[in-house]
N, C-alpha and C positions, 0 to 999 in steps of 0.2 A: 352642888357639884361634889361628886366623891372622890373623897382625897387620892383612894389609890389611882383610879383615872384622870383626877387633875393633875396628878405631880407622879408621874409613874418613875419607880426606881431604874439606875443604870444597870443595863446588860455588865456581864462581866466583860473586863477588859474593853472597855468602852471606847474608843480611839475615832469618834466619826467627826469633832470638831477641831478645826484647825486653826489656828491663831498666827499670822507671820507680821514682819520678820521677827524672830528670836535668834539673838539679841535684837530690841527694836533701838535703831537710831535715830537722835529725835529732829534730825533735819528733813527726816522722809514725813514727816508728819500726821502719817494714816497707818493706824494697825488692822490689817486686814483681818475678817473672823469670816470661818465658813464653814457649814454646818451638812455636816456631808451624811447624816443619820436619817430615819425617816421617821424620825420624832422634833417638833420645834424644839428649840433651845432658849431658854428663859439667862440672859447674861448681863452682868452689868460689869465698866472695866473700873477698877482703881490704880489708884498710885499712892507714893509713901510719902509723898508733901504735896498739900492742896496748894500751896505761896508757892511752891516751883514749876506745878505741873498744870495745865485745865487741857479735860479729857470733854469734850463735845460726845454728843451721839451718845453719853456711856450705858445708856440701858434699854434693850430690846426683847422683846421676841422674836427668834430667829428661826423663821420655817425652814421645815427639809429640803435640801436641794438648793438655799438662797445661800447670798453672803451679803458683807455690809461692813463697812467701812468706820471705827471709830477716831474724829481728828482728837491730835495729841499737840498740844502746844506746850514748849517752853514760857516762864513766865522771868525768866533769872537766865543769867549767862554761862553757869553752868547747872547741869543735872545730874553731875555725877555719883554712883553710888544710888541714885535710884530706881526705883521700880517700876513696874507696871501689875496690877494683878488682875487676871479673867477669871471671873466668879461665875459656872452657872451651874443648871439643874436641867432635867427635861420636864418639859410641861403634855400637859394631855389634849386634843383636837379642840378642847370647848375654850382651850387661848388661842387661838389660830385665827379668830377674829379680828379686821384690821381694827374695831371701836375699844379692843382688849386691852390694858395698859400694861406695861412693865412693870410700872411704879405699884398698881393694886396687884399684880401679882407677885412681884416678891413679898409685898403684906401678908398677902395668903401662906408663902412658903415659909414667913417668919412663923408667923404662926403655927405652923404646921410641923413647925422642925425639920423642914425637908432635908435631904443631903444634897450636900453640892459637891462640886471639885472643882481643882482653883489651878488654872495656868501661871507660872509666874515667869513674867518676860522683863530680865534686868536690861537697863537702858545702857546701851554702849558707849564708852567714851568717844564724845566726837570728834572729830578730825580738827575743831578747831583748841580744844583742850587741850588735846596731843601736842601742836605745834607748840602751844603756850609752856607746855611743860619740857618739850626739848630745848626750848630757848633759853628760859629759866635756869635747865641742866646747861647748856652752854655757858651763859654767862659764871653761871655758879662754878663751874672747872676753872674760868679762863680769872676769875677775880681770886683763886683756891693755887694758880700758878706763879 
């Protein structure tokens, strides 16, 4: 395979994949990815603590026109202050195979020094932190009066 066709560089101002919701909240559980370019997208998702966070699905080839869904689990009772990160690159027609792996393909891109770009979706405070944290501020006023 030739590099420049396996891993073809990004168009300028590249804007064809979409990652929602940002901020992602982790009770919704699924971070959507959709790849609206007419080149696959080679992605895998991270996050900033493997003990807080398990990201299912995190690594695909994402053909033009699809999308796909990566579940996002809490492992801990809060998340806060954490991230999420979308790594990818475009890949060339000869990954577009369903037998073609993720996983031997970012080996190739490591190897290859490919460039990527990287969405970063910080995790929203959830709605039950919040209350935990107004309660907190209440008692802390009313034991402060």
């Amino acid at each position: 395979m030739e590099a420049s066709k396996e891993f073809p560089g990004f168009p300028n101002d590249f804007h064809a994949f979409e990652v929602s919701p940002i901020p992602f909240d982790i009770n919704s559980k699924e971070l959507s990815l959709k790849n609206h370019s007419n080149r696959a997208i080679l992605f895998k998702v991270k996050c900033t603590n493997n003990k807080r966070i398990r990201i299912e699905e995190c690594s695909d080839i994402l053909k033009p026109g699809n999308e796909t869904t990566a579940t996002i689990k809490k492992l801990v009772d809060t998340v806060d202050g954490d991230s999420l990160y979308v790594i990818y690159t475009l890949v060339g027609k000869e990954w577009h195979n369903e037998r073609m792996s993720a996983w031997r393909c970012w080996e190739r891109a490591k190897k290859q020094a490919v460039p990527t770009q990287c969405i970063s979706v910080p995790i929203k405070r959830s709605s039950e932190c919040e209350k935990k944290e107004k309660k907190y501020e209440k008692e802390k006023t009313k034991s402060e009066d």
